[in-house]
N, C-alpha and C positions, 0 to 999 in steps of 0.2 A: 504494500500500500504506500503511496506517495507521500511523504510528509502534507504537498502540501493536493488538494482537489481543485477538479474544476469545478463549478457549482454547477449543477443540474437547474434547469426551468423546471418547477413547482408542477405539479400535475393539475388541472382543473377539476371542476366534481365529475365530468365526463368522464372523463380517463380514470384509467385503475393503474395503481403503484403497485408494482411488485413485491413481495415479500424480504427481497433483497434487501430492497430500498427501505423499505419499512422500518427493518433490523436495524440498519444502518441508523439510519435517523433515531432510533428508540437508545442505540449504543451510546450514538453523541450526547443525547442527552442525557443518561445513566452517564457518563462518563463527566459529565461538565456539574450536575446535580451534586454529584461526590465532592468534585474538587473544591465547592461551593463551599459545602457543609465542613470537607475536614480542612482547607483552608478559614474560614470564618471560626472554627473552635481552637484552631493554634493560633488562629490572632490575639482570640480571646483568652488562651492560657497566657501568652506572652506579656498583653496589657494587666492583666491580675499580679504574673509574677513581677512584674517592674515596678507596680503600684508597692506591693508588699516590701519588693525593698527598699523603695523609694521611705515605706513607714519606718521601718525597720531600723535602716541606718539615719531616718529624720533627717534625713534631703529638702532641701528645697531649693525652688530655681533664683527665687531671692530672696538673700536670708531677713525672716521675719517680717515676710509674706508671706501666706499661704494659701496657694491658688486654686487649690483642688480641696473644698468640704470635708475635710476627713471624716468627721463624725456621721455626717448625713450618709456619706457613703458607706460604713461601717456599719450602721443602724439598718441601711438597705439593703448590705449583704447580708445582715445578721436574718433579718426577717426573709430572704430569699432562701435561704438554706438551712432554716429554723435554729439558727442557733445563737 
């Protein structure tokens, strides 16, 4: 298979797609759905563990500002994950 395709013209309601094409088409999306989902929850592990060090070591971007709600956000995860 080519890295890259030609794109094929769309069938109308007329026409019948072949079973090929079908697969094909239901794979791309299976395939793109995935990367959605386990890209978007490594984002989301990433942004948690940077926050948490960010608390941890009491970082901030200028000192004695603080730009990001801590508590609100800690009260939100708290109740997001019962704990």
């Amino acid at each position: 298979m080519p890295a890259t395709s030609t794109p094929h013209p769309r069938p109308t309601s007329r026409q019948q797609t072949s079973w090929e094409e079908r697969r094909h088409d239901a794979a791309l999306l299976a395939r793109s759905a995935l990367f959605h989902i386990l890209g978007g929850t490594a984002l989301l592990g990433l942004i948690g563990f940077l926050y948490a060090l960010k608390r941890t070591l009491g970082l901030d971007l200028v000192p004695g500002l603080d730009l990001l709600p801590d508590l609100e956000i800690e009260d939100a995860l708290a109740m997001l994950f019962g704990g």
